[in-house]
N, C-alpha and C positions, 0 to 999 in steps of 0.2 A: 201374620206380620213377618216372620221370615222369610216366606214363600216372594211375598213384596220386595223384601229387602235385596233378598241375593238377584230378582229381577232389577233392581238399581243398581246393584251391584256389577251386572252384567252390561247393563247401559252402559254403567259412566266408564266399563273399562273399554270397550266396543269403539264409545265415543271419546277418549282418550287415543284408540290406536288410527283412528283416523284424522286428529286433530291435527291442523297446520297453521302455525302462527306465521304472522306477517310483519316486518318497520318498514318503515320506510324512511329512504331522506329525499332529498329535492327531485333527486337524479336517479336512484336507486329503490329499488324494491327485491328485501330478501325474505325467503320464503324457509322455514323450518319446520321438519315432522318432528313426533313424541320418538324417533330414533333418534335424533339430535343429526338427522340426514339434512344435507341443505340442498331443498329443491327449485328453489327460484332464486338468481340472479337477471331481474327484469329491470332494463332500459325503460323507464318509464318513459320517456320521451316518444320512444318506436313499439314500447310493449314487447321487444325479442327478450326473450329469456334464453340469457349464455348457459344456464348447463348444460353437461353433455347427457341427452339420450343413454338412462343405466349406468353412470355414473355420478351420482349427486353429491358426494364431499359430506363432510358435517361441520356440526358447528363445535362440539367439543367430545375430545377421547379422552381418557387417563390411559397413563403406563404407569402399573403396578409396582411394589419391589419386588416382583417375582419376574417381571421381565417381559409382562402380556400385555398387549394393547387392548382393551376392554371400550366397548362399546355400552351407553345407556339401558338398561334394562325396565326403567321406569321416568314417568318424565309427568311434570307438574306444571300450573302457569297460574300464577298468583299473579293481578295486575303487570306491571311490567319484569316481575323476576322470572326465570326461569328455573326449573328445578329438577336435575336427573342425577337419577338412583344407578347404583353402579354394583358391580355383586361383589360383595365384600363388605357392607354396611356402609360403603364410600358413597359421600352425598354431595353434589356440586351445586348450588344456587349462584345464579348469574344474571347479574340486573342487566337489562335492555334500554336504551335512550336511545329519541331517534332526533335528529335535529337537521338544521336544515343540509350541510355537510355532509353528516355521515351518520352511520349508526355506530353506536358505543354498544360493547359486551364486557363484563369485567364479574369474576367473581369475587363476591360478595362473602364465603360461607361455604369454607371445607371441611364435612367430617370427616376425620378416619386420617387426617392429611400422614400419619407416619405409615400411611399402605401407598401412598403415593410418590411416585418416583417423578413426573412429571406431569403436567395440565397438555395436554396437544390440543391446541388452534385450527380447527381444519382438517382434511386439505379442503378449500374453497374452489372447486372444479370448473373451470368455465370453458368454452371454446374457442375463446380465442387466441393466436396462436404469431401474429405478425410481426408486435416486438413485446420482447418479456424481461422487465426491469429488475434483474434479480437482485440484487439489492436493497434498490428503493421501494419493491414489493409494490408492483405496478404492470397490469399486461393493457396493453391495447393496439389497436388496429385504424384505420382510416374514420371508422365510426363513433367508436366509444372503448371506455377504456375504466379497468374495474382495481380497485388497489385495495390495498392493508394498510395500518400502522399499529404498530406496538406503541403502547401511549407510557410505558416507563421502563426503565434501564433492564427490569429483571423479565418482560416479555420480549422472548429474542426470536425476531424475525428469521425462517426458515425451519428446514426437517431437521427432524431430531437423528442422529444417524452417529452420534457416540454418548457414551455417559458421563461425558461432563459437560454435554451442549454445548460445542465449540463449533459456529459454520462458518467462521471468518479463516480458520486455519493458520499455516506457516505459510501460507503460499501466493496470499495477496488475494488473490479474486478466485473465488469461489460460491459466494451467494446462492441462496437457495428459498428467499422470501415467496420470489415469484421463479416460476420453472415451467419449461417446457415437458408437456404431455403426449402421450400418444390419441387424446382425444381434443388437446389443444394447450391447455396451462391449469396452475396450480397456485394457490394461495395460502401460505403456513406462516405459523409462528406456534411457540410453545415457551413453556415457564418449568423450569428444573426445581426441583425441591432443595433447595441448597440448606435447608435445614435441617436435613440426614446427613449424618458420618458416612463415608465410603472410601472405596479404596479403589483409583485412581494411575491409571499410565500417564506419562506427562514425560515428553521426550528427554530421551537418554536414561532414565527413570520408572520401575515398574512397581507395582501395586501400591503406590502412593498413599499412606493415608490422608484420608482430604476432611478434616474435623464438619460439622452442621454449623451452620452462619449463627452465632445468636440472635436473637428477633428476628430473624427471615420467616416470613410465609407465602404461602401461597395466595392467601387473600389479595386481593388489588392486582392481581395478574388481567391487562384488558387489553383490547383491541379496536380500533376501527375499522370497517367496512365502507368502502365509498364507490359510485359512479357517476362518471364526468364525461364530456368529449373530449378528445386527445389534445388539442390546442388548451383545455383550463386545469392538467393535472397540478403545473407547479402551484397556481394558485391557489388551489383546493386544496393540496396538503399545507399550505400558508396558513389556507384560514382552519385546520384542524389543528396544526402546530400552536394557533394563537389559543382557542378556544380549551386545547387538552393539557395546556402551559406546559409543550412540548417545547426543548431548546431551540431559541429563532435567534439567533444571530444577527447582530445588524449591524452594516457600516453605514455610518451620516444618515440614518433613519431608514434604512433599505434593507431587509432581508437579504442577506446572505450570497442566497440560491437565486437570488436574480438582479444584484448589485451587477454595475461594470468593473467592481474592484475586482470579483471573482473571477480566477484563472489570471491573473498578470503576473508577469516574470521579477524576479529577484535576484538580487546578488547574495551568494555566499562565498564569504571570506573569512581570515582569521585577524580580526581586526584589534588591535589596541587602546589604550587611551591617548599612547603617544602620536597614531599615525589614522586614529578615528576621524580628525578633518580632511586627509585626504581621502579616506577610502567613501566618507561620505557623501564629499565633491565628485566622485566617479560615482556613484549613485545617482545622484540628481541630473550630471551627463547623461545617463545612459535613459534616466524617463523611472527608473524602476522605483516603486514604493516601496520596497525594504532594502535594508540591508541585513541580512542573516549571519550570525557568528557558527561557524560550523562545528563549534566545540571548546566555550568561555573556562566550563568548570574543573576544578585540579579534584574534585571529587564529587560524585554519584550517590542521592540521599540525602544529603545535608545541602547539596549544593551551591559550595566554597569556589570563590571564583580563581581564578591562575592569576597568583600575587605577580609574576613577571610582566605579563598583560593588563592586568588591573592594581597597582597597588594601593589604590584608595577603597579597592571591595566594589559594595554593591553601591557606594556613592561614586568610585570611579563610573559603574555602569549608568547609573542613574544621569548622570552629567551628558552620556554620550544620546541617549534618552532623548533628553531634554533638546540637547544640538539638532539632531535629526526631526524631532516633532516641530519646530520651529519653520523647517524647510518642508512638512505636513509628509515625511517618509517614518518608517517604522523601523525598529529592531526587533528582529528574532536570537534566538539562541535557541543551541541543537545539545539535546542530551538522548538517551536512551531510558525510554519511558519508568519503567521498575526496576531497575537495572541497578545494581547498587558495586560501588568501586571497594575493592579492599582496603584502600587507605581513606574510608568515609570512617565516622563516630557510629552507624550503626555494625560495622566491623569491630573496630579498633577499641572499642568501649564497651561497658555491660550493658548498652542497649541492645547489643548484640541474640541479647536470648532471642528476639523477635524474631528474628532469622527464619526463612522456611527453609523446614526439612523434608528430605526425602524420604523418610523416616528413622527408625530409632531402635535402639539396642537396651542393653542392661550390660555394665563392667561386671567381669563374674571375679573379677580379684581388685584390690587396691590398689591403685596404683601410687608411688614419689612424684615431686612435680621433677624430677629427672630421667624419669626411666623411657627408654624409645618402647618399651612394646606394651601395647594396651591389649586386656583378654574380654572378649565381647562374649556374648549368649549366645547369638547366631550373626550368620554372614546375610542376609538375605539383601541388603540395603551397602554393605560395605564390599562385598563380592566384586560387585559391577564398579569399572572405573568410572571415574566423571574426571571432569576438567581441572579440579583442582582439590581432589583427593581429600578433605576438609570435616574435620569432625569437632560440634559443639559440645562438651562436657561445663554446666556451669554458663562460664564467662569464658572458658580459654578454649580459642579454636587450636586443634591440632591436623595435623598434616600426615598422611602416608603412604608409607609407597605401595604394601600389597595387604591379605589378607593370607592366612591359613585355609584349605576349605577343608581342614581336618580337624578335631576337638582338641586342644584348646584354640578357639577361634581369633588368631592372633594377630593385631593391625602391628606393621612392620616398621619399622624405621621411621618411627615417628616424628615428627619436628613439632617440640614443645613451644608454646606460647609464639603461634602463627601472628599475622598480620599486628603487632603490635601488643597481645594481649599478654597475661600472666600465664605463666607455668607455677601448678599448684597442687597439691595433693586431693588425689580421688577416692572415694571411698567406694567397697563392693558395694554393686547395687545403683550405682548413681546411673544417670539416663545419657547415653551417647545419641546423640543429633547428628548425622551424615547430611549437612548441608547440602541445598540443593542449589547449582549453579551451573554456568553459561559458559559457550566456547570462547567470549571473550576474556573468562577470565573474571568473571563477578557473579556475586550472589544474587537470590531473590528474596525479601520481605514476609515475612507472614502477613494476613489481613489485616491485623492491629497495627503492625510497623505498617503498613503499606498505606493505612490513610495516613501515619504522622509525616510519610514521607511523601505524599504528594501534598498537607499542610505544609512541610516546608517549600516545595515547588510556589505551591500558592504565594506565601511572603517573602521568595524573590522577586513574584513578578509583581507585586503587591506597591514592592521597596523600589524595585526597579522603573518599574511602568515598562517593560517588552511586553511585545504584542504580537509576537508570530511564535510558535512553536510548532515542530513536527513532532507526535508519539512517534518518533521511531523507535522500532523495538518492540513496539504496542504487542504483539504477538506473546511478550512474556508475561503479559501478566495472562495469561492462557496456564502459566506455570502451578498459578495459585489450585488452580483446579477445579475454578467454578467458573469454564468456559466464554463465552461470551458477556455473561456478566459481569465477569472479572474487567475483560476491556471497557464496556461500556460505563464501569463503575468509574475507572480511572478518571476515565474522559469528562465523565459528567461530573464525577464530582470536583476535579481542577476547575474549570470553565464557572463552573456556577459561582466558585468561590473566589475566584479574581475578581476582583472590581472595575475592569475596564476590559473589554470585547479583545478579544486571542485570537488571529486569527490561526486555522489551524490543518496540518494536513494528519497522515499516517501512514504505517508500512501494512497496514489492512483494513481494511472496510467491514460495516456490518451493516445490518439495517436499521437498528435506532441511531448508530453513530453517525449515520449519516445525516442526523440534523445536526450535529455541532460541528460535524467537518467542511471546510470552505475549499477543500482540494485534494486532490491526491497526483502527488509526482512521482509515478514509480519509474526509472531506469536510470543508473547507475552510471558514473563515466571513466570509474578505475579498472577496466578488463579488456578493451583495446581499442583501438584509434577513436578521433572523434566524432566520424561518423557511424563504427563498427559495434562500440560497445552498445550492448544491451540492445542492440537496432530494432530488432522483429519483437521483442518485446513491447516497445517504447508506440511503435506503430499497430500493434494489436491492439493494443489500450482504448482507442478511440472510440469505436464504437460502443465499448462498452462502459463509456461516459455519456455517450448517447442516451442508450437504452434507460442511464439513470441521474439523468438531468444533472449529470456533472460538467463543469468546465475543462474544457480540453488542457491538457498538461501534458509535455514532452519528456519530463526528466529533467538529469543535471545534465548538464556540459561545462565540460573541463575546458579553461583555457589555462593553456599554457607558455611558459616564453616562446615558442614556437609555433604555435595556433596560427594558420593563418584566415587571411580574410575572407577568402576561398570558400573555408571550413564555416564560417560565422554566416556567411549567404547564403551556404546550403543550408543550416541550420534555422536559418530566418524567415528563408520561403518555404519548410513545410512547414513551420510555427502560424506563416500566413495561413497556407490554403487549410489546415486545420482551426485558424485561429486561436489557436493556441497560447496556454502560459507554459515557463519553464525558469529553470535555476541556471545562472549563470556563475559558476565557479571558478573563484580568479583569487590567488594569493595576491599578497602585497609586493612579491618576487615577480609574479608574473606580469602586474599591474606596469609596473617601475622597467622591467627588462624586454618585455615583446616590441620590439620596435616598430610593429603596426598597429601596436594600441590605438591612435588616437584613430587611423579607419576604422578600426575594426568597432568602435563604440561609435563613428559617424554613419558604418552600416547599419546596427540594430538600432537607431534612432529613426533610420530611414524607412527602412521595414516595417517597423511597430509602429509610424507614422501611415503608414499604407493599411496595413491590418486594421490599426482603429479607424480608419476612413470607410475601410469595405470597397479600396478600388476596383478589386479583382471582377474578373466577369464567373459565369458558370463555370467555363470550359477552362479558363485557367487557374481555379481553382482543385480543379483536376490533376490538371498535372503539377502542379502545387502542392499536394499531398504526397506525389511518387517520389519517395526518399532516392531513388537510381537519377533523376534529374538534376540538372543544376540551373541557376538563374543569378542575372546581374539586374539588380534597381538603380535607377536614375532617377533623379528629380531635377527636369530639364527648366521648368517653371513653377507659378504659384500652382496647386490643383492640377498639375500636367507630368507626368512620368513617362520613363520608357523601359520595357521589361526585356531585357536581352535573352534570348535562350539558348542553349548551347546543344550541338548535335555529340552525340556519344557514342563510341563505335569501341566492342567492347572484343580482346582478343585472346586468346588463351594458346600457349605453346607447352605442350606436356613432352616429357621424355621420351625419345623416339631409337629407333632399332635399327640404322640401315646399313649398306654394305659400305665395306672401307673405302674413303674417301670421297663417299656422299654428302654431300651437305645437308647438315640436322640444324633446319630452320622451318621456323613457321611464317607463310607469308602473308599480308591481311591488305585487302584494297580497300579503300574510305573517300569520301568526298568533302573537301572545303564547299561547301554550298553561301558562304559569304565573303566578303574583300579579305587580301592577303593577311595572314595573322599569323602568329609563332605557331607552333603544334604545344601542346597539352598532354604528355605521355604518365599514367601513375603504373605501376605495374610493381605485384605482390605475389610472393608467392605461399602456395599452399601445400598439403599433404603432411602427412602425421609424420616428424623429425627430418622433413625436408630444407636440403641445404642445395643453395646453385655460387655457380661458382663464374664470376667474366661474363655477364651478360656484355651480348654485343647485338645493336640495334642500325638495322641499315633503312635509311626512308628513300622513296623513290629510285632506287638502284644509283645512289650515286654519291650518297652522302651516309660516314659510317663512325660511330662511336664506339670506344670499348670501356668498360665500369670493370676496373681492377675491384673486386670488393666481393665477399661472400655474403649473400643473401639468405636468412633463414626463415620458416614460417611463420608467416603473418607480420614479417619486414618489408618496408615497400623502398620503392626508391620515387621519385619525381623527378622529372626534366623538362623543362620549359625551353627547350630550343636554344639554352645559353651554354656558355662555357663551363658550368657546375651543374650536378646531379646531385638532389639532396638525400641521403637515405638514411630511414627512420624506423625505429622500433615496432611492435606489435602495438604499443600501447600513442602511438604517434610522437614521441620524441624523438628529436634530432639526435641521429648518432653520429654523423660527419659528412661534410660536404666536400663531397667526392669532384674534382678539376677533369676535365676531357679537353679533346685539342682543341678543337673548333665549336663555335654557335652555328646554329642551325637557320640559312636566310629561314622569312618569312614562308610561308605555304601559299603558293596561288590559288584563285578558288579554281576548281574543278577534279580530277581522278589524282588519288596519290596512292601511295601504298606505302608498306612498312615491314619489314620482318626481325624474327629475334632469331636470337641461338646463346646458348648458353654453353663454355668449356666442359661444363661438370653436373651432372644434376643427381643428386643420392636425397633415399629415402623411400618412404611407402609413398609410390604414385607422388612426385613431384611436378607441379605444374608452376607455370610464371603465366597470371592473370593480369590481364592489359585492359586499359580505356585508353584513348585517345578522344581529348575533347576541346573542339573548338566551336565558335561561336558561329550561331545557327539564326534565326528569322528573330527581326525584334519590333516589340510590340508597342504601339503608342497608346498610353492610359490619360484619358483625360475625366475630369469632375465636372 
């Protein structure tokens, strides 16, 4: 009987190491060995199987506390669960469904989970390699195309590559769901143990302690697998979203992710209750369905509105609500997602203990509630400056300016009873809290304060009915220290708990947030002019809204009393040839004072008229995209346009060397190619502390102006061929309009020319950067 047994013995483990289970869904067939190797990603449709040739991926790893990725050592298959043994007594069971969409893996049943630092997803290897949706964890090609989804907050799409599982980072785009390979692409997601204490970097901030989540597990960590043709991805993760009551979003009964609401432009303003009918009347002007408050609240946490702005509160807000829902437009308001103001009640009050710290001390003497020098156990946590030098004892924050880093470890010139709080006597022994905070100038929440404080978010928009908000800032909750599920906690759990659809952007993207998110506008319009800020950023973007079936968004632009229409055209035809949404930012000063307001909103009505039509052809959607272009729209009749295009002849005059009494100019020949017209001259100058002095501009050898005025980097001036020269700031405001003798006749079409010369030109490599632009072949668009 032995001799029989160990001969079954031998079988069943023979036939164990060659076992390969198979699911399937409609589109997809995935194939697993007892290594937890994934060997088949088969297109049932064609029968290819995408892995690569000696690299097959798996289906699941653990990362130990010891810091070692561990591979399966035993593997089991009871009906549809899965079951692999891991060395360490660690035992993962992972139920398998296959349906018609996709296949589900979710474990079920961790032994040992306190040897476990994290669950790894993958990697899911295939070859294909054409476009790879790092984000939305999606690769495909002309043929087919193979995806992921994390089916809840705590399985975070992408590699694992620090220990707090953070892949959304500081930096906006970064994704790492789906990734390119050197045998073609990759498929990830993993699940952090956020149920273990550890200790934690978290910028500005080192060995953090980050406490274990109570009731967090590992359990119910799951994923989807799916393949489709590349034309049915959006609605395959629709109908997974519906099926995994994964967040779907809907405007007027439409998903989200393929509404027309998605990607349209908005106003932001700083609007009142006093001057809310007008700003909302220029709203409905311009076509836009929101209007966005760029910053309503007098504090961060409780979220108290600005009594000057609102002095009826959140019934002031509620009212302006109501105005705006009537005319079927929205209100947004803009805060900074966890971000909490020193003059909030979780500051200023003994709510305060919730406070996150960066860690903590022991007072090694008592202190008065008068005394400035408090004596701590060690420096390790108070050493390092932060932004606002702030230490919790108690209820009373304290303040200071240094530390000793010699024994007795002494915080220095204290300021007792900080941000409102009491000054009060300490006893040895009590626990010093070295808060942790922001170069704004605000603190972060603990986990417990941090849901009461997006319940408070919740019941202004609750009280309110607003319905657009951006996480910006989303990034800090990364602070907490349990990485991406810190963001996607925030997220998911505001949204769920609103009673009426949000719509919603942020300052970074993930993979699961990506179902609740309906945009992302990243580029900025405070760092210089208005075509210059943030430019190469703003235009990078695109494709990589592409690659993850996001709506194209430009950013904000700033208008200002000085904007011209100019600037709002160029802005408007790459919005077209992109198709594009974006944020139109406009004070109530700016509104009331630009004296081309009302073109400049009869431009963007024209434009966004054309864009939601689709009049453009291929080829001039092209050059509709190249932000160096400029264009004029007409709308000559019903369904009939005309697209003017402008020829651009671009010049550069750098600091020059030559012998005395040479002339130090640059000359540039250019051509009028259509009927006589002013000249178009912008010219900027650049180089690090460069200053020019008396530019003087002569056209055609006959005609010559002189600009008394010193120019500094990244100051331009403009002249339109009249009797003024406007010149304006780095950041595009008007600094003064500079008088010359004479207007410049008309330009005849055919050869001209142009030169500069400048009195003076100091600095590293100083250059004066020229366009000259007039109008060039124009185009007839009929419907």
């Amino acid at each position: 009987m032995k001799r029989i047994s160990l001969w079954v013995l031998v079988f069943a483990i023979f036939h164990n190491l060659s076992a390969q289970v198979e699911f399937k869904s409609s589109g997809l067939l995935v194939g697993i060995n007892q290594k937890s190797e994934l060997v088949k990603l088969v297109n049932l449709s064609t029968g290819t199987n995408y892995v690569p040739a000696g690299k097959p991926g798996y289906l699941v790893r653990v990362k130990n506390t010891d810091n070692e990725i561990l591979l399966p050592i035993g593997f089991k298959l009871s009906k549809d669960v899965l079951t692999f043994t891991f060395v360490g007594t660690t035992e993962l069971r992972i139920k398998a469904t296959e349906s018609a969409d996709h296949i589900r893996f979710e474990v079920i049943r961790v032994t040992n989970p306190a040897k476990i630092a994290c669950i790894l997803w993958g990697p899911f290897n295939t070859t294909i390699y054409e476009t790879i949706g790092e984000v939305v964890g999606v690769v495909r090609d002309k043929d087919f195309a193979i995806g992921i989804q994390a089916l809840n907050p705590k399985t975070i799409g992408g590699k694992l590559t620090n220990d707090a599982g953070a892949t959304a980072g500081f930096a906006g785009i970064n994704g790492s769901t789906a990734t390119k390979e050197e045998f073609g692409s990759a498929l990830q997601a993993f699940c952090m143990n956020h149920a273990l204490s550890r200790q934690l970097d978290v910028p500005g901030f080192m060995n953090c302690p980050i406490p274990g989540l109570e009731g967090y597990t590992l359990e119910g960590t799951a994923i989807a697998l799916f393949g489709t043709s590349p034309g049915s991805v959006l609605q395959h993760i629709g109908s997974i979203s519906r099926t995994e009551s994964l967040p779907y979003p809907e405007i007027d009964g439409q998903w989200i992710r393929t509404s027309p609401e998605r990607g349209r432009p908005y106003l932001i303003t700083e609007f009142t209750e006093e001057n809310f009918d007008e700003m909302l009347n220029l709203t409905e002007r311009l076509g836009f369905y929101c209007i966005y408050h760029e910053g309503p609240f007098e504090t961060w946490g409780h979220f108290s509105l600005l009594k000057d702005e609102f002095p009826h509160g959140r019934a002031g807000m509620k009212a302006c609500v109501d105005k705006a829902a009537a005319k079927n437009i929205r209100v947004g308001v803009h805060t900074l997602t966890n971000f909490i103001t020193t003059n909030d009640p979780f500051v200023t009050t003994n709510e305060n203990i919730g406070l996150m710290a960066a860690g903590t001390s022991l007072l090694s003497e008592m202190a008065d509630s008068s005394t400035t020098t408090l004596v701590v156990d060690d420096t390790l946590f108070f050493a390092p400056k932060s932004n606002l030098n702030a230490v919790l004892i108690g209820n009373e924050i304290i303040r200071y300016q240094d530390v000793t880093r010699e024994k007795p470890y002494t915080l220095q010139n204290c300021i007792r009873g900080a941000y409102g709080t009491k000054a009060v006597p300490h006893a040895k022994g009590e626990e010093a809290l070295k808060l942790m905070d922001h170069g704004y100038n605000t603190f972060f929440p603990g986990w417990k304060m941090q849901d009461q404080m997006i319940q408070n978010l919740v019941d202004f928009f609750n009280e309110t009915g607003v319905s657009q908000l951006d996480f910006d800032g989303h990034e800090g909750a990364l602070y907490t220290g349990y990485g991406d599920y810190g963001t996607n906690y925030y997220a998911y759990e505001f949204l769920k708990k609103v009673n009426h659809t949000v719509i919603n952007g942020s300052s970074i993207i993930n993979h699961f947030y990506w179902h609740n998110n309906s945009y992302i506008n990243w580029g900025e319009p405070w760092y210089a002019s208005f075509r210059e800020s943030q430019s190469e950023h703003r235009f990078s973007l695109q494709p990589f809204f592409d690659r993850n079936y996001m709506p194209h968004m430009l950013g904000w632009f700033l208008v200002t009393p000085n904007t011209t229409v100019e600037d709002i055209e160029w802005m408007m035809s790459v919005a077209a040839g992109y198709n594009a949404g974006y944020a139109l930012v406009m004070s109530h000063d700016a509104f009331k004072t630009n004296p081309d307001i009302d073109r400049i909103i009869e431009t963007i009505v024209r434009w966004e008229e054309a864009k939601k039509l689709g009049i453009f052809s291929e080829a001039q959607v092209v050059k509709l995209k190249d932000p160096k272009n400029d264009f004029h729209l007409e709308k000559v009749a019903d369904r009939e346009w005309t697209l003017q295009n402008f020829d651009k002849y671009r010049l550069e005059h750098a600091k020059q060397s030559k012998q005395p009494g040479e002339p130090v100019f640059s000359k540039w020949e250019f051509e009028n190619t259509s009927e006589a017209q002013p000249v178009h001259l912008h010219l900027q100058v650049t180089g690090e502390g460069s200053e020019v002095e008396n530019i003087e501009i002569d056209v055609d050898n006959y005609f010559k102006i002189y600009i008394p005025a010193t120019i500094k980097k990244g100051e331009s001036l403009v002249w339109d061929g009249s009797q003024r020269v406007n010149h304006y700031n780095k950041k595009g405001k008007l600094i003064k309009s500079i008088a010359v003798a004479n207007s410049l006749p008309d330009l005849k079409k055919g050869p001209h020319s142009i030169k500069i010369q400048a009195a003076k030109m100091e600095g590293d490599e100083p250059v004066i950067e020229g366009v000259v632009k007039l109008k060039g072949s124009l185009e007839s668009i009929s419907l």
